[in-house]
Backbone as JSON Lines, residues from 0, in Angstrom:
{"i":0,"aa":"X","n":[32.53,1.52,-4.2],"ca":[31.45,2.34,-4.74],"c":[30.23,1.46,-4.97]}
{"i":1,"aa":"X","n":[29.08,1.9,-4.6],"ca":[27.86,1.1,-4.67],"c":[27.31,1.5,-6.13]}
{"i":2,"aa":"X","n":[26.46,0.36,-6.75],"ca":[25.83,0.61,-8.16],"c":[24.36,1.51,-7.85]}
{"i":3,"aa":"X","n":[24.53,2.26,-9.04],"ca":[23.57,3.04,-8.68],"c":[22.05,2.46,-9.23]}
{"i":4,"aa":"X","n":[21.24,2.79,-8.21],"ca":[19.96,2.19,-8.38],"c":[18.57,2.96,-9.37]}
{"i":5,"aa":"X","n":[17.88,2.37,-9.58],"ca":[16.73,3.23,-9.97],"c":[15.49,2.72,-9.11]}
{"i":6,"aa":"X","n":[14.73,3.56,-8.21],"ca":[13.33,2.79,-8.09],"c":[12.15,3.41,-8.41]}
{"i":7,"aa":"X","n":[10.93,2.85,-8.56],"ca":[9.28,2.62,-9.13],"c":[8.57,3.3,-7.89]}
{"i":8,"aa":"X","n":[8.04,3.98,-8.28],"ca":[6.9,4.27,-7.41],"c":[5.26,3.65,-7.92]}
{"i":9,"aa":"X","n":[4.46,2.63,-7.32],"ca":[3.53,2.35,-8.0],"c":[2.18,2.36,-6.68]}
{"i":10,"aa":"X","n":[1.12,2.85,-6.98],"ca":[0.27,3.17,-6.28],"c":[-1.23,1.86,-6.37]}
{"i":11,"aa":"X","n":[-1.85,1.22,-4.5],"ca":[-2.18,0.5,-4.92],"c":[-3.56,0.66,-3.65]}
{"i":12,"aa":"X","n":[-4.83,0.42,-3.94],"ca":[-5.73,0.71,-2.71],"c":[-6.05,-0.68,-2.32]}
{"i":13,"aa":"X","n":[-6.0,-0.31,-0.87],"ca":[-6.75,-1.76,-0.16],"c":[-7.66,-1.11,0.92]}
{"i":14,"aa":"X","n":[-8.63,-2.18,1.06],"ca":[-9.62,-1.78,2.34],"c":[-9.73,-2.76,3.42]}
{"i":15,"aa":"X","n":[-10.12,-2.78,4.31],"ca":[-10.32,-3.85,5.73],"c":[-11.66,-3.17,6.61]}
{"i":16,"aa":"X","n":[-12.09,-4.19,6.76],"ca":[-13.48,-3.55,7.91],"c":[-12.98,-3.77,9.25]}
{"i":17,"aa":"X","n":[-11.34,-4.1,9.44],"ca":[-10.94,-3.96,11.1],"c":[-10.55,-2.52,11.23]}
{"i":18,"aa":"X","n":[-9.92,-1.98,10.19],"ca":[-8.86,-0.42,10.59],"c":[-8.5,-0.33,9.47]}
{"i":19,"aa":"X","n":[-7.5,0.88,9.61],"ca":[-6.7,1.63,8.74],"c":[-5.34,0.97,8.7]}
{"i":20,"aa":"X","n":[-4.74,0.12,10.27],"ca":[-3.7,-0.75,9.99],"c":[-3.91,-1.79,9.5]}
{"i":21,"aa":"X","n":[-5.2,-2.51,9.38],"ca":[-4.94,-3.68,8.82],"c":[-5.18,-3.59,7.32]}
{"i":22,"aa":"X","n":[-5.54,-2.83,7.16],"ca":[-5.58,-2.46,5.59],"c":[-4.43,-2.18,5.34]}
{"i":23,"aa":"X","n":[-3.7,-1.2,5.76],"ca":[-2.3,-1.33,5.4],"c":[-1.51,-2.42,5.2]}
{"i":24,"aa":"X","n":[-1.86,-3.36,6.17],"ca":[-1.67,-5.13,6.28],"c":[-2.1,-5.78,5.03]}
{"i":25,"aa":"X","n":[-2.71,-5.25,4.62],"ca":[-3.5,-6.36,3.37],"c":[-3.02,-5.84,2.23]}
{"i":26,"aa":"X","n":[-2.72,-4.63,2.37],"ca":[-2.42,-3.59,0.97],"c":[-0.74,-4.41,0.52]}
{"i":27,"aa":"X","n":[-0.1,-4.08,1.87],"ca":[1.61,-4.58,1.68],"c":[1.52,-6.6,1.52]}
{"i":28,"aa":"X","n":[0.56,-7.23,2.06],"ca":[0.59,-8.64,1.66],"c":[0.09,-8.62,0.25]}
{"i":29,"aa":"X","n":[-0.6,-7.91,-0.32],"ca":[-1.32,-8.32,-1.89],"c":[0.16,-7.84,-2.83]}
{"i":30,"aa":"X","n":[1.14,-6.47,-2.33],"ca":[2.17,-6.1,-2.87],"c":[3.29,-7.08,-3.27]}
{"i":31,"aa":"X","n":[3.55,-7.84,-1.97],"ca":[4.75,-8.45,-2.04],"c":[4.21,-9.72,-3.2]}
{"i":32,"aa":"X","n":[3.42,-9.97,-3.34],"ca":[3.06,-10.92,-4.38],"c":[3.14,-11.18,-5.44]}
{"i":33,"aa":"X","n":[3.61,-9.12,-6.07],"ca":[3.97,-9.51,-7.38],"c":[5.25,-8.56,-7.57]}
{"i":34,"aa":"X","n":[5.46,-7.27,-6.86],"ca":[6.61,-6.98,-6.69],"c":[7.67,-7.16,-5.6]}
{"i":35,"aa":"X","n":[8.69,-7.03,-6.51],"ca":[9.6,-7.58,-5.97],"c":[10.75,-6.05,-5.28]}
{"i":36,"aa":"X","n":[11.79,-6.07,-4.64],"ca":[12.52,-5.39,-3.98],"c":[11.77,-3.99,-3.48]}
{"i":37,"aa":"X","n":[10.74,-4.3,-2.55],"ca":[9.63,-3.25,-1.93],"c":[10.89,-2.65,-1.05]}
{"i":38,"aa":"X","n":[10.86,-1.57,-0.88],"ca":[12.29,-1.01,0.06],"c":[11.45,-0.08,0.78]}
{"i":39,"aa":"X","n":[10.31,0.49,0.67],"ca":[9.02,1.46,1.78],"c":[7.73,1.34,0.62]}
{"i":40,"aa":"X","n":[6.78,1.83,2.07],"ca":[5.67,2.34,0.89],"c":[5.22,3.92,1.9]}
{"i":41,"aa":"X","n":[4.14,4.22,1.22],"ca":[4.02,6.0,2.2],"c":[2.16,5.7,1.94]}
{"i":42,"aa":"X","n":[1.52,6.14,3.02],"ca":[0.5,5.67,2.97],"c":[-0.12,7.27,2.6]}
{"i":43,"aa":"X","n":[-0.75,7.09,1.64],"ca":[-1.32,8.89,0.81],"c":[-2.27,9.5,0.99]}
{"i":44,"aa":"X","n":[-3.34,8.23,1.12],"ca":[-4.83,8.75,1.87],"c":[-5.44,8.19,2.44]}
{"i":45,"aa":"X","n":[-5.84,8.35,3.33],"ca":[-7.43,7.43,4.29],"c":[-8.5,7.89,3.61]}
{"i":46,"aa":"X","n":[-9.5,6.77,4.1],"ca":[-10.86,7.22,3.63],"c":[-11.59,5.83,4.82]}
{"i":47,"aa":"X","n":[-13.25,6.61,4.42],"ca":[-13.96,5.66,5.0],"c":[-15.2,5.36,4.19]}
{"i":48,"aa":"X","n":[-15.77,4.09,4.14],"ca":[-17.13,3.95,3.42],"c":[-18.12,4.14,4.47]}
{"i":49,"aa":"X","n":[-19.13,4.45,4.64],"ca":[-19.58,4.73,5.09],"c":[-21.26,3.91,4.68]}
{"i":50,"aa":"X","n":[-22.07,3.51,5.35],"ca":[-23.68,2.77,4.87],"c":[-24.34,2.91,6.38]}
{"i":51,"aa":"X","n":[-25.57,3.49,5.97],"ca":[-26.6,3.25,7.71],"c":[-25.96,4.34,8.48]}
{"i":52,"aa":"X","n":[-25.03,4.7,8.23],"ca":[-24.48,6.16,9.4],"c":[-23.48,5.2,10.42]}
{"i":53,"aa":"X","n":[-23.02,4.24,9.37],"ca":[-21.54,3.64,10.15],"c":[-20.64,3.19,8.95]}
{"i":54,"aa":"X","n":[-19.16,3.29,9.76],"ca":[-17.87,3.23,9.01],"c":[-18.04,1.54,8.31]}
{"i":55,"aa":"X","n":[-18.32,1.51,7.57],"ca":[-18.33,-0.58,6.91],"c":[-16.45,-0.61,6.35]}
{"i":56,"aa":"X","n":[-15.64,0.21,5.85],"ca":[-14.67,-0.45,5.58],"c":[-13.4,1.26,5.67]}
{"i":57,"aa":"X","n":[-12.6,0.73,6.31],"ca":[-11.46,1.41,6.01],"c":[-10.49,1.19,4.77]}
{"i":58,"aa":"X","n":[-10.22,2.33,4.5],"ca":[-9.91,1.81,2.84],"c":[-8.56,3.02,3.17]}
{"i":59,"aa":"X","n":[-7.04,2.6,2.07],"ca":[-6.16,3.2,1.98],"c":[-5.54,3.42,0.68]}
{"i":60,"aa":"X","n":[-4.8,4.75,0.31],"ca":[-4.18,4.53,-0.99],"c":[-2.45,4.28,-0.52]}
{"i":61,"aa":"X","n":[-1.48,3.83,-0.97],"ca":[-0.36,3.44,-1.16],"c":[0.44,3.29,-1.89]}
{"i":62,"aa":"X","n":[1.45,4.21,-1.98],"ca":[2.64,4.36,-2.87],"c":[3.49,3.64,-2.37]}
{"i":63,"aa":"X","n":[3.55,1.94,-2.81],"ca":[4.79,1.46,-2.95],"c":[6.12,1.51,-3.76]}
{"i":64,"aa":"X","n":[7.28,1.41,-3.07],"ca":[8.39,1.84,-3.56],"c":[9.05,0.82,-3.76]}
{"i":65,"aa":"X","n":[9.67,0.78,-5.11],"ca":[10.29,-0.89,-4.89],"c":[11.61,-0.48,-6.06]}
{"i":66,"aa":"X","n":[12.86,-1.36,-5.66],"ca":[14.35,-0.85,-6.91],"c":[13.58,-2.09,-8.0]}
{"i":67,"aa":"X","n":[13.56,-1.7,-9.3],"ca":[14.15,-1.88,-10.05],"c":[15.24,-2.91,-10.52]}
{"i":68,"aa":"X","n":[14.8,-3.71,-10.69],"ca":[15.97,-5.33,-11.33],"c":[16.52,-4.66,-12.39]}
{"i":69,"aa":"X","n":[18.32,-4.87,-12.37],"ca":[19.07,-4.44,-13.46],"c":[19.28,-5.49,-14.14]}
């Protein structure tokens, strides 16, 4: 029988002026830095900034999911 777990849902924004993946890239490297047992994250919203009538940064929100240390 496996122990039963609990996990965190904690929500975190990052932006990148390459894309929407590399922001995702930067969002999950700034994560692992302070939490620990990340098991997914779900990406919740896009957005774009916008200046001059061009995209300057892709920006994301992120619900990382991580268990819980017993």
């Amino acid at each position: 029988m496996t122990e039963p777990r609990v996990a965190r849902v904690t929500e975190i924004i990052a932006g990148s002026s390459k894309g929407f993946e590399d922001a995702v890239k930067v969002g999950f490297a700034r994560a692992t830095k302070t939490l620990r047992g990340i098991t997914g994250m779900r990406v919740a919203e896009m957005r774009v900034a916008v200046e001059n009538s061009k995209i300057i940064e892709y920006r994301v929100r992120l619900e990382v999911i991580f268990v819980l240390e017993t």
